[in-house]
C-alpha positions as CSV (number, residue, x, y, z in Angstrom):
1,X,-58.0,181.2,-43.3
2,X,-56.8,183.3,-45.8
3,X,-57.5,186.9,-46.5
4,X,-56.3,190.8,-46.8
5,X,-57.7,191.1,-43.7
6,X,-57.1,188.6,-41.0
7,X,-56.8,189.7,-37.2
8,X,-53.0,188.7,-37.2
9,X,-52.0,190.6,-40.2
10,X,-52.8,193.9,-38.9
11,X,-50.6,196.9,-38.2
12,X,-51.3,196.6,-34.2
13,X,-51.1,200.7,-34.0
14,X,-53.5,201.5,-36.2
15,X,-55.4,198.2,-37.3
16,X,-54.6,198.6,-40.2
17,X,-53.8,195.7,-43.1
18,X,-49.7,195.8,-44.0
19,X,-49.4,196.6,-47.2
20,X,-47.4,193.4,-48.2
21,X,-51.1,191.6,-46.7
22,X,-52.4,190.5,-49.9
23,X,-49.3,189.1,-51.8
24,X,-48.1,187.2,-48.6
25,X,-51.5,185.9,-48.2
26,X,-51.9,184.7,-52.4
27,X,-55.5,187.0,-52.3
28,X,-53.4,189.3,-55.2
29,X,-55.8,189.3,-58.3
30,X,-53.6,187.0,-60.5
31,X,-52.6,188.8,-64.1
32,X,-54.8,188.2,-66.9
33,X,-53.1,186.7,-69.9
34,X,-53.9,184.2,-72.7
35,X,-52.9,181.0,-73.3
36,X,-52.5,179.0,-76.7
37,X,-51.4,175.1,-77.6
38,X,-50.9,173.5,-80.9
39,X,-48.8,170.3,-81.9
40,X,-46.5,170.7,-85.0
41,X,-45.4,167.5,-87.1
42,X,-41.5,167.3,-86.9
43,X,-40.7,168.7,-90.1
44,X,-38.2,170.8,-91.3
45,X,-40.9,173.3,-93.1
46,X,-42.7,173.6,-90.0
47,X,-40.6,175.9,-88.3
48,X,-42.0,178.5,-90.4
49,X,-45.4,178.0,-89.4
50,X,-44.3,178.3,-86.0
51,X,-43.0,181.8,-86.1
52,X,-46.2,182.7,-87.8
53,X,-48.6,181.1,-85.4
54,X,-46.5,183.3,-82.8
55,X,-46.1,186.2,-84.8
56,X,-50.1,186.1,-85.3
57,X,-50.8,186.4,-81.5
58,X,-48.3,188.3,-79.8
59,X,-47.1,191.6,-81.1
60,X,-43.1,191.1,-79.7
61,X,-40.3,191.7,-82.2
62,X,-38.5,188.3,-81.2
63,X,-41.2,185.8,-79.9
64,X,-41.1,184.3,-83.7
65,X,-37.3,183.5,-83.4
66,X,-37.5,182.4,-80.5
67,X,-40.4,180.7,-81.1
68,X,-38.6,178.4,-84.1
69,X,-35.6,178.2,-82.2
70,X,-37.2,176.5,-79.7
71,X,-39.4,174.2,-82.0
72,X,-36.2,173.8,-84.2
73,X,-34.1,172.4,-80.9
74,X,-37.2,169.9,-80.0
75,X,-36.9,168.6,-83.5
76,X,-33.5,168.3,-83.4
77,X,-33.9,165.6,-80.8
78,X,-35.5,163.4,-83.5
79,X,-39.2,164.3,-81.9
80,X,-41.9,162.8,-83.8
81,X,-44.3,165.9,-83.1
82,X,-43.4,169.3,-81.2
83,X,-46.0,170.9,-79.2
84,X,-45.5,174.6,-78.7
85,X,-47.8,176.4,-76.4
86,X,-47.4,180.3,-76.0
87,X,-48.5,181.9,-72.8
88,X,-49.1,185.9,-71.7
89,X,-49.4,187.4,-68.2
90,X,-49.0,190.5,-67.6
91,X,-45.6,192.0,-69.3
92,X,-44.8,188.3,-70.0
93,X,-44.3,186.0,-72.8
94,X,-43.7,182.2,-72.4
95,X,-43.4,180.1,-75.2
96,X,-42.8,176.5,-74.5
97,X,-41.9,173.7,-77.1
98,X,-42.1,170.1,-75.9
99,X,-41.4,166.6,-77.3
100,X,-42.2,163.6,-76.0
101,X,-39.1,162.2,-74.2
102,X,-36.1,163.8,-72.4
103,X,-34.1,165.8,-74.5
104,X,-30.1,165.6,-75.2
105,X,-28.2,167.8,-73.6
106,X,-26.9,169.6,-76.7
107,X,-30.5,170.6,-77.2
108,X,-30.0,172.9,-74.2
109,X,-26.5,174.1,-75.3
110,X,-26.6,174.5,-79.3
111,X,-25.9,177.4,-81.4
112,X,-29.8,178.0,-81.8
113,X,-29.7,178.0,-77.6
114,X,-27.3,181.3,-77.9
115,X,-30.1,182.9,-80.3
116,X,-32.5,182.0,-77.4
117,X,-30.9,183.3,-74.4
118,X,-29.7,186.2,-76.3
119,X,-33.0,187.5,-76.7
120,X,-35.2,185.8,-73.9
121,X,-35.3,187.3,-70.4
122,X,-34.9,184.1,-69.2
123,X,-35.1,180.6,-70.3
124,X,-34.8,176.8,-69.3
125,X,-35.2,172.8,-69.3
126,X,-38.9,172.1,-68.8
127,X,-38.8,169.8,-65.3
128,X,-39.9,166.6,-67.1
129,X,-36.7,167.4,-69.2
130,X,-38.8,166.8,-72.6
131,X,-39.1,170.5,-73.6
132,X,-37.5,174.4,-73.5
133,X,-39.2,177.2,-72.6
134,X,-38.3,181.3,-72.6
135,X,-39.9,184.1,-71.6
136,X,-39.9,187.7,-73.2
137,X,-41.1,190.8,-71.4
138,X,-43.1,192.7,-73.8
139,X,-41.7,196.6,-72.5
140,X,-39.3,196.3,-75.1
């Protein structure tokens, strides 16, 4: 059973819920965000329709770089198509770009890689290995 206010998750002095209840339970109200997919041929000139598919839906200074970055290191890999989906929550922006098949490890560890985790909050191998992702906090 799950909920805010289940008998054993009460303050015993004063009946009370603890105020951690909700979030150790999973009832939090998760963050509303949007989320957007679209497939890119592997081509060189698509790069710039990346950053402007990005730059057309979230307002952050860097989510187009990073955005091309990411597409650019998928391509790199010899891809025959890049799928780049962009995700918000909250503060958060995800941007995700993912080929078809595990990607060489110089993918992760390029010069474009620096440009991402220079300007990403955080970033990483997708855990089928066939994409990148960062995320951006958007309190800049």
């Amino acid at each position: 059973m799950t909920g805010a206010n289940h008998p054993d998750n009460l303050d015993t002095d004063k009946r009370y819920p603890y105020p951690e209840t909700s979030e150790i339970r999973g009832t939090v109200m998760p963050e509303s965000g949007h989320s957007w997919q679209k497939p890119f041929k592997a081509e060189p000139i698509e790069a710039r329709h990346v950053r402007l598919w990005v730059a057309g839906r979230v307002r952050h200074p860097d989510a187009p770089t990073v955005a091309s970055e990411l597409y650019v290191a998928i391509l790199s890999s010899g891809a025959p198509a890049v799928e780049m989906t962009l995700s918000t929550a909250g503060p958060r922006i995800r941007i995700t770009a993912l080929g078809p098949d595990p990607l060489p490890l110089l993918c992760s560890h390029g010069p474009g890689w620096q440009i991402i985790t220079g300007l990403a909050t955080s970033s990483g191998l997708t855990t089928d290995e066939c994409g990148l992702w960062a995320q951006l906090g958007t309190s800049r």
